[in-house]
C-alpha positions as CSV (number, residue, x, y, z in Angstrom):
1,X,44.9,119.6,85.5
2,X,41.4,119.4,83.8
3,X,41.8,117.7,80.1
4,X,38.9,117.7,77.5
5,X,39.4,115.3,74.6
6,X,37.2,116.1,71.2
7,X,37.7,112.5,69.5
8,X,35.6,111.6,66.3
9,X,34.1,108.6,65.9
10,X,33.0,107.6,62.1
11,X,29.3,106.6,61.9
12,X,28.4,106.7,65.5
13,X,30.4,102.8,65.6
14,X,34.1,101.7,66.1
15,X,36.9,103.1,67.2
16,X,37.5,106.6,67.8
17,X,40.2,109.2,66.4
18,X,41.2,111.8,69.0
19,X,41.0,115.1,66.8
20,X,42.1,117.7,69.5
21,X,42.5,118.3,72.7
22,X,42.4,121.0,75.7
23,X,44.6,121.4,78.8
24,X,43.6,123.5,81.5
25,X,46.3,123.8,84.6
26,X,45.6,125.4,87.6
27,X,49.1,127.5,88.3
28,X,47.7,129.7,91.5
29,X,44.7,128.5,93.4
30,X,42.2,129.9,95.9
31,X,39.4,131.7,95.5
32,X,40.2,133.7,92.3
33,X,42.8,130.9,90.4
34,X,45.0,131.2,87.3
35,X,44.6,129.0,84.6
36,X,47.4,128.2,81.9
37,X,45.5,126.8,79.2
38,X,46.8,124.4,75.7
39,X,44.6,124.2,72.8
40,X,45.3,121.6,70.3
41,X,44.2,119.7,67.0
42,X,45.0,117.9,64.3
43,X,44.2,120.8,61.8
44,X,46.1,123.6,63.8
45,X,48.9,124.9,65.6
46,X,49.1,124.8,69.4
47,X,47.9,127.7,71.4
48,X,48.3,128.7,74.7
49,X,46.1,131.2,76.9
50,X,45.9,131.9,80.5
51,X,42.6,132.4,82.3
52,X,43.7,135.0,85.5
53,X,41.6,135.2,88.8
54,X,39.0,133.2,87.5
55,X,36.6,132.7,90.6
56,X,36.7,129.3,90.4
57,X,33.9,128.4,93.0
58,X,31.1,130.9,91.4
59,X,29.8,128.4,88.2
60,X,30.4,125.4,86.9
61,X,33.6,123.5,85.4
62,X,32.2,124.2,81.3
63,X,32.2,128.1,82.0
64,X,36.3,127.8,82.5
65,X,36.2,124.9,79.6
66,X,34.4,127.6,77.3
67,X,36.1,130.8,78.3
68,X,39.9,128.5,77.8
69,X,38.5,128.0,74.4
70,X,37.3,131.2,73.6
71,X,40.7,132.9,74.9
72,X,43.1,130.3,72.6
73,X,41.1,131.0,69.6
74,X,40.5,134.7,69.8
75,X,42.5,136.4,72.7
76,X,39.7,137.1,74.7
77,X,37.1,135.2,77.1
78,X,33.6,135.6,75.0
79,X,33.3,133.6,72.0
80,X,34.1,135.3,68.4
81,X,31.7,135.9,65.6
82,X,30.5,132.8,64.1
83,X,32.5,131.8,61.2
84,X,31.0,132.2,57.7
85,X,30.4,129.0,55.1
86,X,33.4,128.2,53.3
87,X,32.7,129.5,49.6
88,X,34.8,127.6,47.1
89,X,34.5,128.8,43.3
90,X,33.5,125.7,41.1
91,X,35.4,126.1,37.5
92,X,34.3,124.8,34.4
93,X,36.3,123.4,31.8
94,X,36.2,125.2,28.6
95,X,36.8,122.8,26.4
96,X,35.4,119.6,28.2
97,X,32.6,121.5,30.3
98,X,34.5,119.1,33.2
99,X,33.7,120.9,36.7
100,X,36.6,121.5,39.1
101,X,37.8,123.5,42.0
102,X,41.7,124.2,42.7
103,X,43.0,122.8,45.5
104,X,44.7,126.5,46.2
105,X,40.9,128.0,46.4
106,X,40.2,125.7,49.5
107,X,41.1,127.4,52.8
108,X,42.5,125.9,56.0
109,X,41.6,124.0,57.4
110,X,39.2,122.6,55.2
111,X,42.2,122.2,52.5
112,X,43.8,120.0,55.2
113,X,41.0,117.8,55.6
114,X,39.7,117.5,52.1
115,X,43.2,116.5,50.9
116,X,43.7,113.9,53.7
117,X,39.9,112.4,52.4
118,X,41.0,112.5,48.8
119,X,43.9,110.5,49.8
120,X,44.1,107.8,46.1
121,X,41.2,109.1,44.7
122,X,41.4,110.1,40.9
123,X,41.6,113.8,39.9
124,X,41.4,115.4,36.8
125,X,43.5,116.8,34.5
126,X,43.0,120.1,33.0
127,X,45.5,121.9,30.5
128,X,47.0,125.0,32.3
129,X,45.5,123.9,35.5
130,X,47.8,122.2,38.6
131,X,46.5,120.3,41.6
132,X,42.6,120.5,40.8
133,X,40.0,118.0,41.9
134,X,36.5,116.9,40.7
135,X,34.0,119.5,41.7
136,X,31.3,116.8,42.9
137,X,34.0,115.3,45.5
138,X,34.3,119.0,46.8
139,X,30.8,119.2,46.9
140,X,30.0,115.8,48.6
141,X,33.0,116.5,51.3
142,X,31.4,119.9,52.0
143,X,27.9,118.3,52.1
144,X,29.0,115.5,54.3
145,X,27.2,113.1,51.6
């Protein structure tokens, strides 16, 4: 079994967080082998894939590692489109002129993320609004600032 580990580690220093992982298991060998692949990571739900008379002599061990990836996240061995910039509307407060963003505007799995950062940090409070957040955290999270 080949395992690739995609850990984090904060500030180039200290200890690492393992943030997902990938399991590649040979279930038929020889010359053109079959692959049972596991994709997984904090901010997702496992997925499996299987890579099928894969000629495993012909390139080097990345080419499976890629085309695993590529096959759990799109069904198919080439990579997808490159994902756009997540776009997050910034309100303002009509009576304060306070900027915000709704929580329910954020999508996964930056949602995920930004709510595990803001963790017993403050927020604010705005009538008729539920589960907002200070727009200059959301812009310093999305900045990495």
């Amino acid at each position: 079994m080949l395992k690739v580990t995609v850990s984090i580690v904060p500030g180039g220093i200290g200890a690492e967080r393992k943030i997902g992982e990938l399991r590649i298991s040979n279930i038929e060998g020889g010359a053109l082998a079959n692959y049972r692949c596991l994709l997984t990571a904090d901010d997702s739900i496992p997925t499996h894939a299987d890579i099928n008379a894969y000629p495993r002599w012909s390139v080097t061990v990345w080419d499976l590692v890629a085309r695993a990836i590529a096959k759990a996240l799109s069904g198919q061995e080439r990579l997808p489109r490159r994902p756009v910039q997540v776009k997050v509307p910034i309100q303002t407060d009509s009576d304060t002129g306070l900027q915000y963003v709704r929580m329910g505007d954020i999508p996964e799995p930056a949602r995920t993320a930004f709510d595990r950062r803001m963790q017993g940090s403050t927020a604010p409070i705005i009538f008729g609004e539920t589960d907002c957040v200070y727009a200059e955290d959301w812009l310093r999270f999305i900045e990495l600032r």
